[in-house]
Residue, then its C-alpha position, 0 to 999 in steps of 0.5 A: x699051211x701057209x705059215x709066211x702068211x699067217x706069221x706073227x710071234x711073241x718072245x717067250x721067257x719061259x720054261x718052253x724049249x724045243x728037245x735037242x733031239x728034235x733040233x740038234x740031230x734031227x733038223x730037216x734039210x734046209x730045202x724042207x723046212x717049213x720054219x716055225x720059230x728060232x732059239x734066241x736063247x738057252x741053257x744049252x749052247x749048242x741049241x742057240x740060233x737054231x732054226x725050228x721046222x714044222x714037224x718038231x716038238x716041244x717039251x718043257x723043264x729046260x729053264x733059261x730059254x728066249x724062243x721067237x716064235x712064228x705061229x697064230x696070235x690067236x692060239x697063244x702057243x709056240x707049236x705047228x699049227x694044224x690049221x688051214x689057209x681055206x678055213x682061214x679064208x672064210x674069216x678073213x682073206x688076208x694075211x693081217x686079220x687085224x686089217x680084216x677087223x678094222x676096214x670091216x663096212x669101211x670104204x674102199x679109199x681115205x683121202x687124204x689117207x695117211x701113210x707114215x708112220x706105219x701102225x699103230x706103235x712106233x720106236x721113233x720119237x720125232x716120226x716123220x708124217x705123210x699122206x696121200x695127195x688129194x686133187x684139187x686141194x690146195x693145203x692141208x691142216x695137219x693136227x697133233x694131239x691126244x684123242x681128246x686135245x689138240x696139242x699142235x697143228x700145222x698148214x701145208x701144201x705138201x703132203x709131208x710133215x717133218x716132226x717139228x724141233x719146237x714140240x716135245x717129243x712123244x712119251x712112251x706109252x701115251x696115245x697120240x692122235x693126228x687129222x690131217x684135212x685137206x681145203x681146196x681154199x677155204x673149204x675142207x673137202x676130205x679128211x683123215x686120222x690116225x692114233x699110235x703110241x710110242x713103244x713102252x720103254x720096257x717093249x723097246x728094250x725087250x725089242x733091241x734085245x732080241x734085235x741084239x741075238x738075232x743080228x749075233x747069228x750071223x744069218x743070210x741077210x734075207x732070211x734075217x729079213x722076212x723071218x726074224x727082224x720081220x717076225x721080232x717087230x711084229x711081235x711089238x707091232x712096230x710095223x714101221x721097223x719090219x718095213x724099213x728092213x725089207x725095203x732095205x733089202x730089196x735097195x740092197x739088190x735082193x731078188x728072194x721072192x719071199x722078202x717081196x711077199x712079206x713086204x707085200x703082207x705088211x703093206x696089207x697091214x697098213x692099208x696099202x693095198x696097191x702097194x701090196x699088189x705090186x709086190x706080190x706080182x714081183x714076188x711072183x715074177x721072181x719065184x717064177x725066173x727061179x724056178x721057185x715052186x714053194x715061192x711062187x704058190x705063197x705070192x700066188x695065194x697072197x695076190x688071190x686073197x688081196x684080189x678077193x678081198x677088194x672085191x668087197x670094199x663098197x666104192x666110196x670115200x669119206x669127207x672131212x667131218 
């Protein structure tokens, strides 16, 4: 199974721990090794910050234990997933099936289609708001609100917004939505919303908690990236965060094709489509340069589900409403 693609986690307190024996004395080589998880905590010092691999098992009675797991939300469980990425396929050809959920009879293109912030939950207070240029317009209302009020709006004619200093910030747990409405003149021609929350104070500190323990191991800064702080944030579906580490790695200089295909499945998360595109052709230019087989087949059949996907999406676009 193809589990860089079907990653997710969740962090769980709980009586569930791999055995020493699965971990401590028969880890896997690190060049065979299919990860599925980490400890991040436990009882028994010699077991913290292990990797876990598909093949272990696991065992409970071992109290004290904070395991990130990577596994299919759907199956609520940390443990290797016998499941297929053909059977998958047939439900949804990309990694993200929440994407698949919510663009299902939607249109291929949203303009002006926002972009940032990424998702739908956040840690930042005062985000930063952008949207992809219309042509022919020439300003954009921007509306700030709840689902149901109105609470700020602002005209531009670029396609970025600064959260403004003379609003209050947003409060965690509340649901805000923006319209952004593109007018070429006086006459609105497309428009686009967005709805997202600030993460629960509680979320936030279990999410810097975790930060906290992976960033103590120590990790290969990469495999930090694309397995750990990437699976840590998803697990809070704080999709902003898991982006800014990647690209933050690929400004750094890395050339691990794995860092590109994971940023190319969080780009499918968040509508960006072409963007997703170009990193998996990277990921696969990488993985071929490296000689990288295992690598090189994961981009392969990321770009090939995006590739059928898009071949479903009707060729339209909505109009401001």
């Amino acid at each position: 199974m193809n589990l860089a693609k079907q990653t997710t986690l969740i962090l769980l307190a709980s009586q569930i721990i791999w055995p020493a024996s699965a971990v401590a004395q028969s880890q896997p080589k690190k060049e065979t090794c299919e990860p599925i998880g980490r400890i991040l905590k436990a009882s028994q010092q010699n077991l913290v910050g292990k990797l876990l691999c598909s093949g272990d098992q696991i065992v409970s009675q071992i109290s004290g234990s904070f395991v990130l797991c990577y596994f299919n939300p759907s199956e609520q469980q940390c443990r290797p997933k016998k499941q297929t990425r053909d059977s998958n396929l047939k439900k949804c050809p990309l990694p993200s099936r929440s994407f698949c959920n919510r663009r299902k009879g939607g249109s291929r293109a949203v303009k002006p289609r926002i972009i940032t912030p990424y998702g739908r939950w956040l840690l930042e207070p005062r985000p930063q708001f952008s949207w992809s240029a219309v042509d022919g317009a020439t300003r954009y209302r921007f509306e700030f609100g709840s689902p149901r009020k109105n609470l700020w709006s602002k005209t531009t004619t670029s396609a970025f917004l600064e959260y403004p200093d003379e609003h209050a910030p947003l409060s965690p747990g509340n649901r805000y939505k923006v319209n952004v409405i593109a007018y070429k003149n006086e006459v609105p021609i497309v428009a686009d919303s967005s709805i997202f929350r600030l993460l629960k104070t509680e979320d936030a500190k279990d999410l810097q908690q975790m930060i906290g323990l992976i960033r103590s191991f120590k990790l290969d800064p990469d495999r930090e990236a694309y397995l750990d702080l990437n699976a840590a944030y998803l697990s809070k579906g704080v999709l902003d965060e898991s982006i800014k580490v990647l690209e933050a790695r690929i400004q750094a200089g890395s050339s691990h094709p794995e860092i590109f295909t994971v940023l190319a499945e969080r780009f499918i998360d968040v509508r960006l489509l072409d963007e997703a595109r170009e990193k998996y052709l990277k990921a696969m230019q990488l993985a071929k340069s490296q000689n990288n087989q295992v690598a090189l087949e994961k981009a392969q059949a990321g770009l090939q589900a995006l590739d059928q996907y898009q071949s479903q999406l009707p060729d339209k676009t909505n109009g401001a409403q």
